[in-house]
C-alpha atoms as an extended CHARMM CRD file, in Angstrom:
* protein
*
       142  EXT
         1         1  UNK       CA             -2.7280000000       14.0420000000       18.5750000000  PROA      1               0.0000000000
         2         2  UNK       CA             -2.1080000000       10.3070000000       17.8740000000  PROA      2               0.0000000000
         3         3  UNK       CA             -4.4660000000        8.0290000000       15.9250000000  PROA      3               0.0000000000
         4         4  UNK       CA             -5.2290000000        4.3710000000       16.5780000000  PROA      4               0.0000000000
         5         5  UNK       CA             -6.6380000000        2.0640000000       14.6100000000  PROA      5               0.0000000000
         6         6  UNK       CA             -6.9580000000       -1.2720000000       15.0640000000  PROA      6               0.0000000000
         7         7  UNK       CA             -7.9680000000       -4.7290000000       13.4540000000  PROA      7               0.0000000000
         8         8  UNK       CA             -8.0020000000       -8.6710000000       14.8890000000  PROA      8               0.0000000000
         9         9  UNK       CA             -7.6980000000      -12.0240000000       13.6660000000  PROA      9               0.0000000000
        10        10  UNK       CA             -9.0410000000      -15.0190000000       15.0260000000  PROA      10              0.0000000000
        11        11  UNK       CA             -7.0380000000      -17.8380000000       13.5200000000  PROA      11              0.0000000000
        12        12  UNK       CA             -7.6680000000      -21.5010000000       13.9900000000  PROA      12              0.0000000000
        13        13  UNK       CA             -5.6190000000      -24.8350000000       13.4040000000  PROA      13              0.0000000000
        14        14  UNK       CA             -2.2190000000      -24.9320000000       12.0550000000  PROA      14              0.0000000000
        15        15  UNK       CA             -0.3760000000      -22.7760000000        9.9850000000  PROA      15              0.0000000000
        16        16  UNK       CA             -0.4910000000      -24.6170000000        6.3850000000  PROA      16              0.0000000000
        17        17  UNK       CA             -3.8850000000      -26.0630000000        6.9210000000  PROA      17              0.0000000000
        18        18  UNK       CA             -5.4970000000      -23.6730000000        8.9060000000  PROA      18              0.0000000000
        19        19  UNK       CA             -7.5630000000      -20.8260000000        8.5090000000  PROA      19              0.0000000000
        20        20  UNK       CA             -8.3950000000      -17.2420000000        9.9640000000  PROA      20              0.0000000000
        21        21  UNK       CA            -10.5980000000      -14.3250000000        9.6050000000  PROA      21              0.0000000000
        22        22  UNK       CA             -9.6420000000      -10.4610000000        9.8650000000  PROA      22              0.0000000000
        23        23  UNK       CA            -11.7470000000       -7.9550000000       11.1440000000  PROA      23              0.0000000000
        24        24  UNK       CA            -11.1340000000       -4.2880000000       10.6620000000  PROA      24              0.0000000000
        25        25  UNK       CA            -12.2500000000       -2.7780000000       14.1390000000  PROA      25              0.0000000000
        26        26  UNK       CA            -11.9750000000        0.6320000000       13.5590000000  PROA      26              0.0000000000
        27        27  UNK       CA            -13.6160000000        1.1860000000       10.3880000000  PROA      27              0.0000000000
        28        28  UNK       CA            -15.9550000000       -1.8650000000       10.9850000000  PROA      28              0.0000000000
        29        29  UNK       CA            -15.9200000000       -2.4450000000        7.0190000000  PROA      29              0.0000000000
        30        30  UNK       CA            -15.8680000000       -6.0480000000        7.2010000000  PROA      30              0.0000000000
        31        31  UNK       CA            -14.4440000000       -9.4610000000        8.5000000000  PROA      31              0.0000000000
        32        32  UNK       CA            -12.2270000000      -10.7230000000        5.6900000000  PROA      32              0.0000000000
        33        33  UNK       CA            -10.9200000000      -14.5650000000        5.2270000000  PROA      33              0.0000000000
        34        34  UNK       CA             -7.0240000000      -15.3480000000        5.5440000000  PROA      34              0.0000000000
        35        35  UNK       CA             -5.2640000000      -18.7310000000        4.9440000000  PROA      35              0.0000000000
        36        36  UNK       CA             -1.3630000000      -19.8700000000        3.8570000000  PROA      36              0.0000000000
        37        37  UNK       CA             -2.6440000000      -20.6370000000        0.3270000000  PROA      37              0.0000000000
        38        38  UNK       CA             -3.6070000000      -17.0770000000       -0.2190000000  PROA      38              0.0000000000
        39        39  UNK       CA             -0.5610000000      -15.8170000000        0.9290000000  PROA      39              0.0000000000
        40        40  UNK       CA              1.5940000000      -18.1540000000       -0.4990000000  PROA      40              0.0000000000
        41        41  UNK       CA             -0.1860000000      -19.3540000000       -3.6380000000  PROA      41              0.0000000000
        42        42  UNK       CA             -3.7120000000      -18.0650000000       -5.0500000000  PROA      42              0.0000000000
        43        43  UNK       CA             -5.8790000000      -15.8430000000       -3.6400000000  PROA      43              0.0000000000
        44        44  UNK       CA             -9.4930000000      -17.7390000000       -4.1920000000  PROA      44              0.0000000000
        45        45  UNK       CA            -11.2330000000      -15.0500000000       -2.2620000000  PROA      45              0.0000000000
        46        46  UNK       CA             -9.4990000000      -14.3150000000        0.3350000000  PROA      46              0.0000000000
        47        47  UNK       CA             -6.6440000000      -11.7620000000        1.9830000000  PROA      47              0.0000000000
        48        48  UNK       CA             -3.3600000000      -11.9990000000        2.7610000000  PROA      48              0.0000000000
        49        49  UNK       CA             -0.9890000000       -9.3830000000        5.2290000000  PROA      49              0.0000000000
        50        50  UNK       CA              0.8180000000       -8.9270000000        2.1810000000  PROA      50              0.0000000000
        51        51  UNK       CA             -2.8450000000       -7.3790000000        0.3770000000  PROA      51              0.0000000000
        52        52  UNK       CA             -3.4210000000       -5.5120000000        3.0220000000  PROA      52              0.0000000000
        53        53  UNK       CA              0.1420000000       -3.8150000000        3.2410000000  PROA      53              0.0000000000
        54        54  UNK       CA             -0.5270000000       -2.9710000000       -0.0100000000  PROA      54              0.0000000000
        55        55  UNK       CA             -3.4310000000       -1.2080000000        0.6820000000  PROA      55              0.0000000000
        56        56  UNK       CA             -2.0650000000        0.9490000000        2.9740000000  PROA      56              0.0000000000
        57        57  UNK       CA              0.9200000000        1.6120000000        1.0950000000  PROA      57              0.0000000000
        58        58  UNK       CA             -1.1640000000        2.7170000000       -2.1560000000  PROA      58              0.0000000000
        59        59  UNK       CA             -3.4270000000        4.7750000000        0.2120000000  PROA      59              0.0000000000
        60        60  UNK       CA             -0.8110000000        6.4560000000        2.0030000000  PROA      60              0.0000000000
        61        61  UNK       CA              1.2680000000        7.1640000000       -1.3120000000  PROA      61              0.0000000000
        62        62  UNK       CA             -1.5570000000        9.0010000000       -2.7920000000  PROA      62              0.0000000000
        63        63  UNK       CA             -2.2290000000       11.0480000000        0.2120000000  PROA      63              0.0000000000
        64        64  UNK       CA              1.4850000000       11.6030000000        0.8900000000  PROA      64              0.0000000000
        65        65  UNK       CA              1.6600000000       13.0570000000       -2.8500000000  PROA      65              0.0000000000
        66        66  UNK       CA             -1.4840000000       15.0440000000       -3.2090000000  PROA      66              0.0000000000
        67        67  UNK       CA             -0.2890000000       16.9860000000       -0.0220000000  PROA      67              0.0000000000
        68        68  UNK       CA              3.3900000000       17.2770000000       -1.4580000000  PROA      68              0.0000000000
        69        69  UNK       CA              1.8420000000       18.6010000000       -4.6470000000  PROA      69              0.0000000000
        70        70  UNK       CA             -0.0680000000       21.0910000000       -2.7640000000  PROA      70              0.0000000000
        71        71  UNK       CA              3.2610000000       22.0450000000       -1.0840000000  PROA      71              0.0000000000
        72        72  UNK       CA              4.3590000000       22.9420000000       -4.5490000000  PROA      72              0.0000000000
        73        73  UNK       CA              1.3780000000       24.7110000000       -5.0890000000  PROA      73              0.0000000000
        74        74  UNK       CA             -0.3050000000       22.0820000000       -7.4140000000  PROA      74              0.0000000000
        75        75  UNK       CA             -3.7710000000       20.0290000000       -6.6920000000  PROA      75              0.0000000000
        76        76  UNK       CA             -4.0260000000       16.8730000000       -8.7930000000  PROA      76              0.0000000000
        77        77  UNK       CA             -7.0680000000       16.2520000000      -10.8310000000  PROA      77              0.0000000000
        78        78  UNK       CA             -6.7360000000       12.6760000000      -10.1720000000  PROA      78              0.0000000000
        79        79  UNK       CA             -3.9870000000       10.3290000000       -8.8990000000  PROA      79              0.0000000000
        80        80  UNK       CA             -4.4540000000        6.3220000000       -9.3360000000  PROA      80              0.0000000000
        81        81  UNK       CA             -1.5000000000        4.0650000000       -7.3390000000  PROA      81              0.0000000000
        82        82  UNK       CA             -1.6010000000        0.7260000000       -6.9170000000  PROA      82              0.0000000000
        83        83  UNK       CA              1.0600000000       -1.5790000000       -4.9070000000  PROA      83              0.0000000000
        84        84  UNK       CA              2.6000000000       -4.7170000000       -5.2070000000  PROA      84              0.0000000000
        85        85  UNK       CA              3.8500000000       -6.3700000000       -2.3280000000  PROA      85              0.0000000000
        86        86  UNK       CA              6.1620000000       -9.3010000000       -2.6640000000  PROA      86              0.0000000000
        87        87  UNK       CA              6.1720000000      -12.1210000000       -0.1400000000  PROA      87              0.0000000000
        88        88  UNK       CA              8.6670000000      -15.2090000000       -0.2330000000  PROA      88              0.0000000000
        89        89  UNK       CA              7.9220000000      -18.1610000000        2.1300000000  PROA      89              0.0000000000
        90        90  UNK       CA             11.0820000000      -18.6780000000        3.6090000000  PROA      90              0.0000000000
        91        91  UNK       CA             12.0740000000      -15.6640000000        3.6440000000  PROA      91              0.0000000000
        92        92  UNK       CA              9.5040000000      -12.8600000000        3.9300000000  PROA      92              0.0000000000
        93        93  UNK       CA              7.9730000000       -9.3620000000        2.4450000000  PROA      93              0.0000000000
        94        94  UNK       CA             11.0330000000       -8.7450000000        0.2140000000  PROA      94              0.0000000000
        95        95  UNK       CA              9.4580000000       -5.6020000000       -1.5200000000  PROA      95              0.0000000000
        96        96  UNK       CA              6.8450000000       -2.9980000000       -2.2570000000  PROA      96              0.0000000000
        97        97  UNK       CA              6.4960000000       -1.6040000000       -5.7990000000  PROA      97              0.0000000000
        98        98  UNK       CA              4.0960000000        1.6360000000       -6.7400000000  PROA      98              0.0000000000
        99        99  UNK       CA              2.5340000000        2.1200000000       -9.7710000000  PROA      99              0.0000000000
       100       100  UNK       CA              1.5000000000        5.7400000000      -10.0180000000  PROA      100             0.0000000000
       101       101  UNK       CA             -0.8080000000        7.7390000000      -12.8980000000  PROA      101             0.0000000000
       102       102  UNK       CA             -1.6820000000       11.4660000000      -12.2670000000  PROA      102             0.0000000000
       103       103  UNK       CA             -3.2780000000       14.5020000000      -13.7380000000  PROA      103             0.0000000000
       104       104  UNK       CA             -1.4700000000       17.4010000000      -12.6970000000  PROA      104             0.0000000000
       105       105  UNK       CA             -1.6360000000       20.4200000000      -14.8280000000  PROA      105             0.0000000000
       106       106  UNK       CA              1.0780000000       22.8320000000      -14.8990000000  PROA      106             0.0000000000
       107       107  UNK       CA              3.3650000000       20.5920000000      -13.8550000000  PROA      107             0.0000000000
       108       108  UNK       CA              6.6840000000       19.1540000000      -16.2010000000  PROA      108             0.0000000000
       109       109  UNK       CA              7.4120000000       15.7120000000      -16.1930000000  PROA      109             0.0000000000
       110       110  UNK       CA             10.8720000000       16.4650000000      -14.3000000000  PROA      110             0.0000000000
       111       111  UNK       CA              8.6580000000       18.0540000000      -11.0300000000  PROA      111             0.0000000000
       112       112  UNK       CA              6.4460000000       15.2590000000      -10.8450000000  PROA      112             0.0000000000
       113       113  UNK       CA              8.8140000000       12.8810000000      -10.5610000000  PROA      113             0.0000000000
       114       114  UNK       CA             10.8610000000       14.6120000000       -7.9380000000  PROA      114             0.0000000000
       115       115  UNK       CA              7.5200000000       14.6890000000       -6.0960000000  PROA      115             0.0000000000
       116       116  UNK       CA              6.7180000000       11.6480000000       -6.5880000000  PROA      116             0.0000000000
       117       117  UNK       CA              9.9920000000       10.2560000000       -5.2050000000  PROA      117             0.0000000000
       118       118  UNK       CA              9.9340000000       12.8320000000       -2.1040000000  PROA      118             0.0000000000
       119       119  UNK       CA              6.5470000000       11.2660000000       -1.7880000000  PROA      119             0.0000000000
       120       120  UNK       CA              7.8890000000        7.9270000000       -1.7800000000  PROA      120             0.0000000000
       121       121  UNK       CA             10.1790000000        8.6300000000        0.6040000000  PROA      121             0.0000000000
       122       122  UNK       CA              7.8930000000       10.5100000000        2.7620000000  PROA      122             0.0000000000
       123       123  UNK       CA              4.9150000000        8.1810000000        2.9700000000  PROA      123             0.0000000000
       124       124  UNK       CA              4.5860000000        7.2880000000        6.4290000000  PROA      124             0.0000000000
       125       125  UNK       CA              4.0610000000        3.6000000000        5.1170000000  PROA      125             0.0000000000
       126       126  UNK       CA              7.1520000000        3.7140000000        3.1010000000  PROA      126             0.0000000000
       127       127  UNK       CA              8.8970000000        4.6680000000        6.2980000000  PROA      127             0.0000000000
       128       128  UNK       CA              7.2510000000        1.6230000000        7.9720000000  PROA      128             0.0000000000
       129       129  UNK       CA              8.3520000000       -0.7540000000        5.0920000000  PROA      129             0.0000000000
       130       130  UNK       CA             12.0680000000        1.0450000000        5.8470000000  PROA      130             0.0000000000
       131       131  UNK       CA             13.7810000000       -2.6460000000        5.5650000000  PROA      131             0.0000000000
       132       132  UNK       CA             12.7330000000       -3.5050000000        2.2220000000  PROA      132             0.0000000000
       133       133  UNK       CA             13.1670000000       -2.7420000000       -1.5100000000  PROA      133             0.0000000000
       134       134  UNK       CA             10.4950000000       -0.0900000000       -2.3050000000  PROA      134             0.0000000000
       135       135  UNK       CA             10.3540000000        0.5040000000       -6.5540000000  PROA      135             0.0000000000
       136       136  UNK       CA              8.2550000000        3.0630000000       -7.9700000000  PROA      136             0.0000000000
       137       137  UNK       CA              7.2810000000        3.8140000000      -11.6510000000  PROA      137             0.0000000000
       138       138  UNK       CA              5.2820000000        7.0210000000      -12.2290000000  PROA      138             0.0000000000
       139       139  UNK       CA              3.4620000000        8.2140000000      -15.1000000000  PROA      139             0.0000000000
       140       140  UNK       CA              2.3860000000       11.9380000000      -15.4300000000  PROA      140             0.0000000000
       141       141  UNK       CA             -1.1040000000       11.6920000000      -18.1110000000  PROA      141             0.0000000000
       142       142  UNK       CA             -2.3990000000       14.8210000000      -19.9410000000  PROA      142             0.0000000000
């Protein structure tokens, strides 16, 4: 069965000068601020599209490689992934990069990164972010 979520914005004056507000609907965690300084320049407290796509794409990573470990018969005692997503004005998102660190034991070096990478590819996210550059450097701890 399909899954909806949903969020708004409410966004007023102009694009450079203006300023919104994002509410997550479905979760009702919050109302966060938005404006073209944060996306294009410094955060100062406030999101940016490109933040949030990088939420999603560290969240779905992790859950798209926990379940591909368990595939291979491994559970990870922990997994920690951030992402970087790069926006240029002008020219738009241009990339997504993982960072991932996991405890996995019984597992080489050469299997995590092949599931890892099939994770990578696999993340429904990933598959969103299809038309850009997504980099990935992954660590296997002890």
């Amino acid at each position: 069965m399909a899954t909806v979520r949903s969020a708004h914005t409410i966004w007023n004056g102009d694009l450079f000068h203006g300023k919104g507000e994002v509410t997550l609907d479905s979760s009702d965690l919050g109302t966060f601020d938005v404006t073209w300084k944060a996306r294009a320049e410094e955060a100062e407290g406030r999101t940016s599209p490109e933040e949030l796509i990088a939420a999603a794409h560290s969240a779905c990573f992790s859950m798209a490689f926990s379940n591909a470990l368990a595939e291979a018969g491994k559970t990870a005692e922990r997994i920690e992934t951030s992402a970087e997503v790069t926006f240029v004005p002008g020219t738009g998102i241009t990339g997504s990069h993982l960072r991932v660190k996991a405890v996995v034991p019984d597992l080489s070096a050469e299997e995590f990164t092949d599931i890892a990478e099939a994770a990578k590819t696999g993340c429904p996210v990933s598959q969103a972010l299809a038309g850009i550059s997504i980099t990935m450097d992954a660590a296997l701890e002890a």
